[in-house]
N, C-alpha and C positions, 0 to 999 in steps of 0.2 A: 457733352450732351449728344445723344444719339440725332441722327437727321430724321425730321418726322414723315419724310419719305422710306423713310427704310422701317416704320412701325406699322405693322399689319393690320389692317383695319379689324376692329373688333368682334362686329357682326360677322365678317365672312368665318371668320376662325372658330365661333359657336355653332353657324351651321354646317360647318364640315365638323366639327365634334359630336352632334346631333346624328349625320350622315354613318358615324364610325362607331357612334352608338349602337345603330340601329344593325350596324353587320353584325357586332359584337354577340347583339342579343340573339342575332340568327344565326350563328355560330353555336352559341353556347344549347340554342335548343336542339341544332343538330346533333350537338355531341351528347345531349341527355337522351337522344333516340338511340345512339348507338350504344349506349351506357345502358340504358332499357335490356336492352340485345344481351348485350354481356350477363348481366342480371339473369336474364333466361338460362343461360348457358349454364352459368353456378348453378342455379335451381335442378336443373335435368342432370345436372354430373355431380350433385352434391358437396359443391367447393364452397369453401367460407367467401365472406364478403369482403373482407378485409386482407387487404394483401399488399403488405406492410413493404416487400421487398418491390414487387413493379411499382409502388406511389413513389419510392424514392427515385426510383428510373426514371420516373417521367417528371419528376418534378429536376432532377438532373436535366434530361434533356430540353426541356424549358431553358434553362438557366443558363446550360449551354450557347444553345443556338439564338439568343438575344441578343442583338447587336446594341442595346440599349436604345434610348438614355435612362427605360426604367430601371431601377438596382433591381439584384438578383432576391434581394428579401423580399422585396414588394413584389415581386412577381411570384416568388414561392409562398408566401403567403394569399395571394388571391388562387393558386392554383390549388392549398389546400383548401381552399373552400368550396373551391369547383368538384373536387373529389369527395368533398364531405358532401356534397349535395347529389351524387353520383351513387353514393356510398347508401343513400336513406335511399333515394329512387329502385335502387334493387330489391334493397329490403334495410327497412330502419333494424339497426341493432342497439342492443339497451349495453349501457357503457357502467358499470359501477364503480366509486370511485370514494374515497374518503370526504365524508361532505362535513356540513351543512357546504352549501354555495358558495364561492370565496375564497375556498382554501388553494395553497399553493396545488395541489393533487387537480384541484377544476380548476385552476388556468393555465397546469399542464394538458387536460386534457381536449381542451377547446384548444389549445396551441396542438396540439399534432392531432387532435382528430375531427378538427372545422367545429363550428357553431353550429351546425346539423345534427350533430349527433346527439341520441337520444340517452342523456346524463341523468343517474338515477344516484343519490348521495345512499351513504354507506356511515354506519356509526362506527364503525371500527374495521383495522385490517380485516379479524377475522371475518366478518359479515360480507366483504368481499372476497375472499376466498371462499366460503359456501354459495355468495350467489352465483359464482360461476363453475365453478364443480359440481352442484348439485341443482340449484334454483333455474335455471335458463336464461342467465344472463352472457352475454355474445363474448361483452370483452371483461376485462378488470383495469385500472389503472393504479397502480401501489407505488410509491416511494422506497429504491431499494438500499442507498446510499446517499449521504453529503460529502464531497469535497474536504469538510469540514469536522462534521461531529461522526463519520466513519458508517458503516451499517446499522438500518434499520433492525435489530437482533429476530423480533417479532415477526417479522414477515421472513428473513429464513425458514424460521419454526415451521410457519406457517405451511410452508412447502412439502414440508414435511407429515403433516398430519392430512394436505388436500391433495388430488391428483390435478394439475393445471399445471399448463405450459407455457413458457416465456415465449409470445406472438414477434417481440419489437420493442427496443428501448429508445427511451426519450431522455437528451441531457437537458435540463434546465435552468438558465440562470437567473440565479435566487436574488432579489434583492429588496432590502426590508427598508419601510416607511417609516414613520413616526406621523401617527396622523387619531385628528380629535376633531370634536363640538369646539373644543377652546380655541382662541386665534393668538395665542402664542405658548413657548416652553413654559414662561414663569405661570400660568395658570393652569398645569397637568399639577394634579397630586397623586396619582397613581397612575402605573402602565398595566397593560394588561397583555396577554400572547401565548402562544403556545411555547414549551419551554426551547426549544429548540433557537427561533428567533431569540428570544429571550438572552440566550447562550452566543449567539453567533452576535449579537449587538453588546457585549458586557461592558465594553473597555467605553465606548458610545456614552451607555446609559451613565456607566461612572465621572466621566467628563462633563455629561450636560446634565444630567438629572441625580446628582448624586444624592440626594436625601430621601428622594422620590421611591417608595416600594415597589417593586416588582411583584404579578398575580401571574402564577400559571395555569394556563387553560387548556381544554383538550384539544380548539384547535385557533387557526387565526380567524377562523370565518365568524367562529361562536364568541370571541371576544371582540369582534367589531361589533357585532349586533350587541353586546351589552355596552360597550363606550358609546355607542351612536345613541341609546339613550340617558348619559351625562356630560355634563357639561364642563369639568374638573380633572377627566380619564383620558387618557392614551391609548391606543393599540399602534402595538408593531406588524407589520404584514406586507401582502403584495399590496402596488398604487392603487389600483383599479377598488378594493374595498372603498375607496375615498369615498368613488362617484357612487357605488355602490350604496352608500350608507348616509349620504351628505354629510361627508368632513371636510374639513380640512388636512391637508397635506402640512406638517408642522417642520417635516425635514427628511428628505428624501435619502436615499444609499445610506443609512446609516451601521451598514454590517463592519466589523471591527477587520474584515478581509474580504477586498471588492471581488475576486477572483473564487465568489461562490455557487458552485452548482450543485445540483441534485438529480442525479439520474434515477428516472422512472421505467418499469417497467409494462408493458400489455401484458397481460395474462388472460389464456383463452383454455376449453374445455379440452382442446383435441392439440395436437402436434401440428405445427405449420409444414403445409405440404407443396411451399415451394418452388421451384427449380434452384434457387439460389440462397444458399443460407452460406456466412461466414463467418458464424460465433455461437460455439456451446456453453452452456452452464451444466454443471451436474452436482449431485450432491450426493454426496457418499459416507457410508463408514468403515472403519477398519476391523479387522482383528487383534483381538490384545496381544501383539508379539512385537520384538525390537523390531524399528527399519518398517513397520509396515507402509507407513506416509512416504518414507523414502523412495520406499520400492515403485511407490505411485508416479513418485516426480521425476523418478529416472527414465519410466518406459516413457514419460510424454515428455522427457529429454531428447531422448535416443530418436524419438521421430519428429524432431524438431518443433516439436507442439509450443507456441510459446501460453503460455498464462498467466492472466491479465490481473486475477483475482486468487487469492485463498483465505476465507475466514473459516474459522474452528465456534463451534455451539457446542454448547452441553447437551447432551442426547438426555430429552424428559423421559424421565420414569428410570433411568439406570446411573449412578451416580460414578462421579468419576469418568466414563465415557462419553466422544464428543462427535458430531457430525461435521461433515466440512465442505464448503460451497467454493467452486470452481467455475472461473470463467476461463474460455479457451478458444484461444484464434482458430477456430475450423471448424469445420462440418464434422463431430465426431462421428454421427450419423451416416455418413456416406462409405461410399464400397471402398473409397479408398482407405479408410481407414477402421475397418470391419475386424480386422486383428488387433492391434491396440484396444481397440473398444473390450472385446473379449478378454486381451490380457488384464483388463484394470478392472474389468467384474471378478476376474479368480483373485484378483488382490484382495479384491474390497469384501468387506462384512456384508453389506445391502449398497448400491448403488441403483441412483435414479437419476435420466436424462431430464435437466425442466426443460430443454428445448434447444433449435438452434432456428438461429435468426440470422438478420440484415444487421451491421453494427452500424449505428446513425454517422455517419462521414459529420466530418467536423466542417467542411462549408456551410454544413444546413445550420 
């Protein structure tokens, strides 16, 4: 038993928390004055709002320079909220994203881009790709890959038919519910889900619910809203739909491989004009001749270009021919590598940069 001398009286301790409140909050408004400032600045030089590469810097440098005892999540998470509030203060940007409300795509985007941000849902990839190619939408948030079930095909396409730029990617880990009205397994008679969940839970559903039907939906948001009104249903999805919808939580992680992520992409109208960018995508096609693709992966051999990614699409409208998506550790962009860049345009049939960006460091 501790000596009840050495236990801090409880009052004093609330009003020094009171005290360190009140700097906090004078703090935080001083930084929304200087944040104001900044705002000004982009406005008169015409820079975006969003600057995917210095929020990681600073949210480094936090995490850094903390001697604790808060953890480094908790505190980069209150700092993205500081910057999501910093971020509207300048100027609110409209964020589109695969909606109805709920879906893995909106709690990717409240996770990297604060609860501030002004989220508009999106019936489909393509409706985000036009609202930000054409309609005046700031950013886009797309799903480009799982871990798991491999590329998005859809959203490559997509790239292809819109002009928009990779801002910033977000990895996220995905992990699926089981959650209903009912308060146990034996009273689900159907599940419901987008099929992807659906897929990444199979071995799950066949061990607990094996008689049980499976319904695929277009997303998880839209199949909670229909199980929240029965009493018999299941949805698989992110937790937060629970509270979202009043359910129950019937069995939590239930993905057939805990070790699942889904990197997302920003997608914005203009080219990120950084100082710092460490990762290209491009997307290109060939000429019908042997060795063309070769010819590609040689010159970005020869100057040590490593690459991260390569998926091959069917090129719409020409049969038999395919397009091919490229991730790539550098700035292909920059002067240093102004030659290269040139060699693999005379390679290629049509090439297009989607952008180069910040790659998310694995601390975060």
């Amino acid at each position: 038993m501790a000596d009840k001398n050495d236990i801090p009286d409880l009052t004093e301790l609330r009003v020094k928390i009171d005290e360190l409140d009140s700097q906090i909050v004078d703090l935080l408004n001083e930084r929304a004055k200087v944040s104001l400032g900044v705002g000004r600045y982009k406005a008169a030089n015409d820079e975006p709002i969003y600057k995917p590469f210095r929020e990681q810097e600073v949210l480094n440098k936090i995490a850094d320079s903390s001697p604790g005892p808060m953890p480094d999540k908790h505190l980069r998470t209150i700092y993205r909220e500081i910057m999501s509030s910093s971020r509207h203060l300048q100027r609110p940007e409209r964020v589109v994203y695969l909606g109805p409300e709920g879906t893995f795509s909106y709690f990717a985007a409240i996770e990297h881009m604060g609860s501030t941000a002004s989220l508009t849902p999106k019936a489909n990839f393509e409706e985000i790709f036009r609202a930000v190619a054409e309609e005046g939408a700031e950013l886009g948030v797309i799903p480009l890959e799982n871990s798991i079930e491999g590329t998005v095909g859809q959203v490559v396409d997509l790239f292809m038919k819109y002009k928009v730029f990779i801002q910033a990617e977000v990895f996220s880990h995905i992990s699926h519910n089981l959650m209903s009205k009912a308060d146990s397994l034996k009273d689900v008679k159907v599940v419901y889900s987008h099929p992807q969940p659906l897929g990444q839970c199979r071995e799950w559903l066949r061990n607990h619910l094996h008689n049980v039907p499976t319904i695929p939906m277009e997303s998880t948001a839209e199949a909670a809203e229909l199980v929240a009104g029965k009493t018999d249903a299941a949805v698989i999805g992110h937790i937060k739909l629970a509270d979202m919808h009043g359910m129950n939580v019937l069995q939590q992680a239930i993905e057939d491989m805990p070790d699942n992520w889904t990197r997302f992409l920003i997608i914005g109208a203009a080219p990120s004009r950084e100082d710092r960018r460490d990762k290209t995508s491009i997307l290109f096609t060939l000429p019908d001749k042997p060795g063309a693709l070769a010819r590609v992966l040689t010159t970005l051999a020869h100057q040590g270009i490593n690459m991260t990614k390569l998926e091959s699409r069917p090129f719409r409208g020409e049969k038999w021919k395919y397009m091919f998506f490229t991730d790539l550790e550098c700035d292909l962009t920059s002067k240093q590598h102004e030659e290269v860049l040139e060699d693999i345009r005379q390679q290629c049939h049509t090439l297009r940069v989607l952008g180069t960006y910040p790659t998310q460091e694995e601390r975060q």
